[in-house]
C-alpha positions as CSV (number, residue, x, y, z in Angstrom):
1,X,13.1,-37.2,-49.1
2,X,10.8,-34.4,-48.3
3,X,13.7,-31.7,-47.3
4,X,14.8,-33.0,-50.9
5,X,11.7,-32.0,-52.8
6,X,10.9,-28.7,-50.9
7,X,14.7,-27.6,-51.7
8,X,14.0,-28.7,-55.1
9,X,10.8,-26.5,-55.0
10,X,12.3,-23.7,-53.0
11,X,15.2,-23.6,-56.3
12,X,12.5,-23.6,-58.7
13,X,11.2,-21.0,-57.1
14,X,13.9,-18.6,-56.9
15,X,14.5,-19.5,-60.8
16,X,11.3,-18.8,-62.0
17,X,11.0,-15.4,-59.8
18,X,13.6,-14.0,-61.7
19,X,11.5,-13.1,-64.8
20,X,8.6,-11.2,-62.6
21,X,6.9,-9.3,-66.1
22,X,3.6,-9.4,-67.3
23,X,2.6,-10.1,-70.5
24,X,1.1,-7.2,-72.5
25,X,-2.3,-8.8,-73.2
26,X,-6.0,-7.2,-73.2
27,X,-9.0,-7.9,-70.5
28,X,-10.8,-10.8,-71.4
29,X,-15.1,-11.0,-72.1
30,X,-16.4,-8.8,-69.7
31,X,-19.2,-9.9,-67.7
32,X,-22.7,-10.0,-67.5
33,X,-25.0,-7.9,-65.3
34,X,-27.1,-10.1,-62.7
35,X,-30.3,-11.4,-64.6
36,X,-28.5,-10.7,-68.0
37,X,-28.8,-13.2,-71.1
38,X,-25.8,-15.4,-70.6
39,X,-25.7,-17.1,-74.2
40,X,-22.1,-16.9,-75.4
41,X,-20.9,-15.2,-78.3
42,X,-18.6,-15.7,-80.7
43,X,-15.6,-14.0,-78.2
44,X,-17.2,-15.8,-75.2
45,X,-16.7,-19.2,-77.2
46,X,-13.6,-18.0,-78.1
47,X,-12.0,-17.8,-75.3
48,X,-14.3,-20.8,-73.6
49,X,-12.5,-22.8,-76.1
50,X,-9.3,-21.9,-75.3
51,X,-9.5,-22.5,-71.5
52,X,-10.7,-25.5,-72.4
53,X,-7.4,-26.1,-73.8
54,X,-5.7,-25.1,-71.1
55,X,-7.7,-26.9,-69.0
56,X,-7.1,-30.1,-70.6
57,X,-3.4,-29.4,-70.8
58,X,-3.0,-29.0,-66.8
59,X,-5.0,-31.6,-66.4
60,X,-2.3,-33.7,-68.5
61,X,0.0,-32.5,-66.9
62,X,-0.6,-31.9,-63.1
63,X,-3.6,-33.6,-61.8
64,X,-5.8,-36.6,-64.3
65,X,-8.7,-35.8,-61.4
66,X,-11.8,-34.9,-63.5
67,X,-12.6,-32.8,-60.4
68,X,-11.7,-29.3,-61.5
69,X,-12.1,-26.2,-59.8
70,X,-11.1,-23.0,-61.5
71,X,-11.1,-18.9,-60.2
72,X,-14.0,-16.8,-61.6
73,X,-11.6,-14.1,-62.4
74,X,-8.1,-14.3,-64.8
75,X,-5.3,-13.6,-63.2
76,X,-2.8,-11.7,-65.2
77,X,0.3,-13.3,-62.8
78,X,-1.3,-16.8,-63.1
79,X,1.7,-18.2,-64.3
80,X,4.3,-16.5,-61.3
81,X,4.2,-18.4,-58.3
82,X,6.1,-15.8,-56.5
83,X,3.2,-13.1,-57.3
84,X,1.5,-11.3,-54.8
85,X,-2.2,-11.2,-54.6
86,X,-3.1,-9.7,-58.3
87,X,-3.5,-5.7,-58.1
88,X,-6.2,-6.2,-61.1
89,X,-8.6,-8.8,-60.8
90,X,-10.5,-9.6,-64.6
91,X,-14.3,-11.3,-64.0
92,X,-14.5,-14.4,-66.2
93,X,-18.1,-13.6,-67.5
94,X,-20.7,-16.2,-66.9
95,X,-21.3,-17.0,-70.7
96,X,-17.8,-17.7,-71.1
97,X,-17.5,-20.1,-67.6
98,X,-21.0,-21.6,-68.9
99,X,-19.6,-22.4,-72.8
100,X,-16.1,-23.8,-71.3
101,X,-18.2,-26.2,-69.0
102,X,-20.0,-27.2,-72.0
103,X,-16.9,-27.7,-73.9
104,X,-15.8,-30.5,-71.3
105,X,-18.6,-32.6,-70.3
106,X,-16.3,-35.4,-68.9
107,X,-15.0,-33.1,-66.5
108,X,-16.8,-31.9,-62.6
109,X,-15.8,-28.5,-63.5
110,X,-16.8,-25.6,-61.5
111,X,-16.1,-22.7,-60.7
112,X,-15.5,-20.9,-57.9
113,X,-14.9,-16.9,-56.2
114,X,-12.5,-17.9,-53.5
115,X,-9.7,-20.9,-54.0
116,X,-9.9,-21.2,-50.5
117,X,-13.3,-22.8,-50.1
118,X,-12.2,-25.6,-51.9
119,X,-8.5,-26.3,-49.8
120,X,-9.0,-28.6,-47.1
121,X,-6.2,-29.4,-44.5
122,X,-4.8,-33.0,-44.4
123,X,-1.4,-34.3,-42.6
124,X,-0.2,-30.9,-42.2
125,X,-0.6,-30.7,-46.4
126,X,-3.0,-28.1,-47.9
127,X,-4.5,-29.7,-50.8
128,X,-8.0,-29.6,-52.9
129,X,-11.0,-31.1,-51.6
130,X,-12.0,-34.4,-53.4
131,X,-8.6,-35.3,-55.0
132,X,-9.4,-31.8,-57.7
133,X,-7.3,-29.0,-59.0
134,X,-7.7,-25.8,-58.3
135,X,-7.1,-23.8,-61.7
136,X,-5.9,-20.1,-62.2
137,X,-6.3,-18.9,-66.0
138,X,-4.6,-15.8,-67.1
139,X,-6.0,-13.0,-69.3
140,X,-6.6,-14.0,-73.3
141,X,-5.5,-11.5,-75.8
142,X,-8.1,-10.4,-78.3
143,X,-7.6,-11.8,-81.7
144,X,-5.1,-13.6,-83.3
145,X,-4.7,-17.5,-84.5
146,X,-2.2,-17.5,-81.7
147,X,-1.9,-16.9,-78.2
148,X,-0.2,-16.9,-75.0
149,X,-1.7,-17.6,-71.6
150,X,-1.0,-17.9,-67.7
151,X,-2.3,-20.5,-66.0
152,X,-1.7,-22.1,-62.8
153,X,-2.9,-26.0,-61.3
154,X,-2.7,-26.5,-57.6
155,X,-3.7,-30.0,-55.9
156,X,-1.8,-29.7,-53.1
157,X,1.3,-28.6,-50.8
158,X,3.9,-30.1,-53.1
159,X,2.0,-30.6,-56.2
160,X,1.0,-27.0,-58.3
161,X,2.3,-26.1,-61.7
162,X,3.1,-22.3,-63.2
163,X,3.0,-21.9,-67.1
164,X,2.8,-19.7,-69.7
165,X,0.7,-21.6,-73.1
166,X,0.9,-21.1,-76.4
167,X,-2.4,-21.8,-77.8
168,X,-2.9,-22.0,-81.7
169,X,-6.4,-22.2,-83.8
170,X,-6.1,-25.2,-85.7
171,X,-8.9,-27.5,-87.7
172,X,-11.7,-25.7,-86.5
173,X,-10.3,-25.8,-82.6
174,X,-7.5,-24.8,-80.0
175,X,-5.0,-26.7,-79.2
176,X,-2.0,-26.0,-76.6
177,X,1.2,-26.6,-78.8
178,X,4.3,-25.7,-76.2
179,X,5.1,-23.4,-73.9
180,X,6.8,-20.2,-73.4
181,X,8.8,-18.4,-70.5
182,X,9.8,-19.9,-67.6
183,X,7.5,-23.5,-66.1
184,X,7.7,-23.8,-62.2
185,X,6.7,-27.6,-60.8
186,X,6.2,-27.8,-56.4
């Protein structure tokens, strides 16, 4: 059953690798200096609403754990499991990680510099500490009442998720409407 699912994962894989482009977006909020004011603005909520989203969404979809963990930086390949280590890492400012944890109170939501201090080792299974996620978001074009975004859930060695969202302003919020591009599924 296992060789099943990991030749079932490995075919995913190869599928999904075959479109290798990145999208043509703009750098998200940029950061804050150390000691700066980190009050969001109208951008920062912006685009703290719209990970938010996202968040939710993978949630749905990958992992129900309200334990979330998600990189401090957006990851223009965040949807390409076959990607490399990114070449351009974009700092998700402060204000914007602060308004998105505001924006889902339910949720243990943190985030963090390095994925791996939250992947512990069980049963020869790499998986995230607590039962939790470990989210990658991708970079958020400026404007617009409609966007696309990477993103990326991993819980564990043969649970992780690799989409591209389409995210639309509607009734005075974002909402994740479908997807676009290839979806890989470990």
């Amino acid at each position: 059953m296992r060789l099943r699912a990991l030749a079932v994962g490995v075919a995913l894989l190869i599928f999904v690798s075959c479109t290798d482009e990145a999208p043509n977006v703009s750098q998200p909020t940029t950061t804050t200096s150390a000691g700066a004011d980190t009050e969001a603005t109208g951008a920062d909520r912006r685009t703290a609403e719209i990970y938010a989203a996202i968040i939710m969404t993978l949630r749905r979809e990958a992992n129900p754990s309200p334990i979330v963990y998600v990189l401090d930086r957006a990851d223009p390949g965040a949807a390409r499991p076959t990607r490399r280590k990114p070449t351009h890492k974009s700092p998700i400012s402060e204000a914007v990680q602060e308004a998105a944890v505001e924006e889902l109170p339910r949720l243990e939501l943190t985030f963090v510099r390095h994925g791996d201090d939250v992947l512990v080792e069980k049963r020869r299974c790499t998986q995230v500490k607590k039962g939790g996620s470990l989210v990658t978001l991708g970079l958020i074009p400026h404007g617009g009442e409609t966007v696309e975004v990477a993103a990326s859930s991993f819980t564990a060695c043969l649970s992780a998720l690799w989409v591209t969202y389409v995210v639309k302003h509607r009734d005075g919020g974002w909402e994740v409407t479908g997807t676009t591009g290839p979806v890989a599924i470990s």
